[in-house]
C-alpha positions as CSV (number, residue, x, y, z in Angstrom):
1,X,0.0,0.0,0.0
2,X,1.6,3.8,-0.8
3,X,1.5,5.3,1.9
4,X,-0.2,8.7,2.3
5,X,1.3,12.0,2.4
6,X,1.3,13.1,5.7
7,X,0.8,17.0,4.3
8,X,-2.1,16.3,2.3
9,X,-5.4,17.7,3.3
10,X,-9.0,17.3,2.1
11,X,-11.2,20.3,2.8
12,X,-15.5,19.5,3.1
13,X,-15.8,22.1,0.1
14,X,-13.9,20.2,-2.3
15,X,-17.0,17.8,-2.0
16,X,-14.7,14.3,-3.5
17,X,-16.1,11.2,-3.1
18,X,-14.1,8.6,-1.4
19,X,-13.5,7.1,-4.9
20,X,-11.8,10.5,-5.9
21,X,-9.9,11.1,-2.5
22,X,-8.4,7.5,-3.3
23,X,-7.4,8.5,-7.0
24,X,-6.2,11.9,-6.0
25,X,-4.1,10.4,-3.4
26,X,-2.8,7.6,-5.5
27,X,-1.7,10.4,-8.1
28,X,0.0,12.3,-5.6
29,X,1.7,9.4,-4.6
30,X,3.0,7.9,-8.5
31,X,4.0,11.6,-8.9
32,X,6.2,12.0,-5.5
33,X,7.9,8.6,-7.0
34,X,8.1,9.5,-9.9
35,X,9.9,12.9,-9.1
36,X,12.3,10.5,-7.2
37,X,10.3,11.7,-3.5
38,X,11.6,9.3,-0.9
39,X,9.0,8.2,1.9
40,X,11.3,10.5,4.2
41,X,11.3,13.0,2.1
42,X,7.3,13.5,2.7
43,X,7.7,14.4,6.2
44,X,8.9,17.9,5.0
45,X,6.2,20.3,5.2
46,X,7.8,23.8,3.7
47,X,10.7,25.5,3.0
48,X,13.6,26.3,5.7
49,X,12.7,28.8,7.2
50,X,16.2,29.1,9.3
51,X,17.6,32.9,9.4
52,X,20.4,33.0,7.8
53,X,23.4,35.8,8.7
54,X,23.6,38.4,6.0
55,X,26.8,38.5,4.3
56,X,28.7,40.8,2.6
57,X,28.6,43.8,4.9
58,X,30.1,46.9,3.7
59,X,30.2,50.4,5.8
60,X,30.8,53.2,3.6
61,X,31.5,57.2,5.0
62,X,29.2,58.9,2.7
63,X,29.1,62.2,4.5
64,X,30.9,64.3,7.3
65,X,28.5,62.5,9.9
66,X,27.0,59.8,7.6
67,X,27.4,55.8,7.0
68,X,26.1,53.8,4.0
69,X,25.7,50.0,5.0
70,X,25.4,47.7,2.3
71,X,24.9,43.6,3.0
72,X,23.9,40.7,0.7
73,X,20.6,39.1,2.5
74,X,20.6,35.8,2.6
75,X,16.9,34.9,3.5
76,X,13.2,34.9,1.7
77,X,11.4,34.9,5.4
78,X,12.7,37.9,7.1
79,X,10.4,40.6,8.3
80,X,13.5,42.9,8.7
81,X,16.9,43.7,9.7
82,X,18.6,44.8,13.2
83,X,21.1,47.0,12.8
84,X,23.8,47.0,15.9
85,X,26.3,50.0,16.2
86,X,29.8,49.9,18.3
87,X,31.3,53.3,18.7
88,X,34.9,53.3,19.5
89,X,35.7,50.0,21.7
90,X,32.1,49.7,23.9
91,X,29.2,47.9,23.7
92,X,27.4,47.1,20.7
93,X,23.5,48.9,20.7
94,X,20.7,48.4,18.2
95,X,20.3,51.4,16.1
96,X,18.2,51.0,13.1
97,X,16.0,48.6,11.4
98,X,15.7,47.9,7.6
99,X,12.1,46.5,6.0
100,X,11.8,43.4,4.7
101,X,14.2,42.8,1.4
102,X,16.1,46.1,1.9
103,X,19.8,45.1,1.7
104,X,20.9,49.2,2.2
105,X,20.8,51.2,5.2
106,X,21.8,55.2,6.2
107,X,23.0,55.7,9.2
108,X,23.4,59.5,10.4
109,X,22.0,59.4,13.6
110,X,24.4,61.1,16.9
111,X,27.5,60.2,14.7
112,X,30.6,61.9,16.0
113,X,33.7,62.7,13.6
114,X,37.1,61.5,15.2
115,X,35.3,58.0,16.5
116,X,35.8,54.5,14.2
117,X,32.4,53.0,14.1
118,X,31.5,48.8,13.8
119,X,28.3,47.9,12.5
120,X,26.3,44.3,12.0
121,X,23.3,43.1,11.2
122,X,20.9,40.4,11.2
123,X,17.8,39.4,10.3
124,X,14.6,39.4,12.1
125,X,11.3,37.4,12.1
126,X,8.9,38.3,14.8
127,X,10.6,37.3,18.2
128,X,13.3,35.1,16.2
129,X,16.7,36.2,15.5
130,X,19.5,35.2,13.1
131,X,22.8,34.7,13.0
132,X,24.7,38.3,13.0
133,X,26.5,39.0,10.0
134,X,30.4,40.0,9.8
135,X,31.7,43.1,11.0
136,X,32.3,46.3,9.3
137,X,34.5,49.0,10.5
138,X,34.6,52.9,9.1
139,X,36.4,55.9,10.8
140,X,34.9,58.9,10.8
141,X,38.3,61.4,10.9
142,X,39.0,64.7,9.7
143,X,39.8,66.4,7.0
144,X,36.8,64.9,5.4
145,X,37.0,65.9,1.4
């Protein structure tokens, strides 16, 4: 007997007789084996949803008191991006957030020339947090062009 897939649901709208659910299910089954879908393989249920750390991250002086920050994101299930900001050798504290797909972030705020700032970042889903990304380091010193 093939067994059935443990994802598959019937709804009461769908109004299939129990000859249909029985053919439905048999073609879902000839199709999983036919696309080379193991009996283990069935137990997954979605994609992985695991946040990944973005990579890539690039901090850019783009003003007298300004930072560009740049990263490749690495996720499809992120509802944004935490921003974390070291200045000088303390603590690291949350500054900004980015929406949802937005690999680019400005930060200006309470920036002080003559301090070398450390960013990273990482993704967010509701209460879950990823992996943080790599650092990125910029000075902020004078002259600035």
């Amino acid at each position: 007997m093939i067994p059935r897939p443990k994802n598959l649901i019937f709804t009461s709208h769908l109004n299939f007789s129990p000859t249909m659910k029985t053919i439905v299910i048999l073609l879902l089954a000839l199709l999983a084996l036919a696309t080379g879908c193991s009996k283990e393989d069935s137990a997954t249920t979605g994609p992985d949803l695991t946040l990944a750390a973005p990579t890539n991250l690039q901090a850019v002086r783009v003003g007298l008191k300004a930072v560009r920050l740049t990263w490749t994101d690495n996720n499809e299930f992120e509802e944004s991006f935490a921003i974390e900001r070291q200045a000088g050798g303390g603590g690291f504290v949350q500054q900004l957030f980015s929406a949802k797909n937005v690999a680019t972030a400005i930060d200006s705020v309470s920036l002080t020339t003559g301090i070398t700032f450390t960013y990273r970042v990482r993704a967010i889903r509701y209460s879950e947090r990823g992996e943080y990304s790599s650092l990125a380091t910029v000075a902020l010193s004078l002259p600035y062009p």
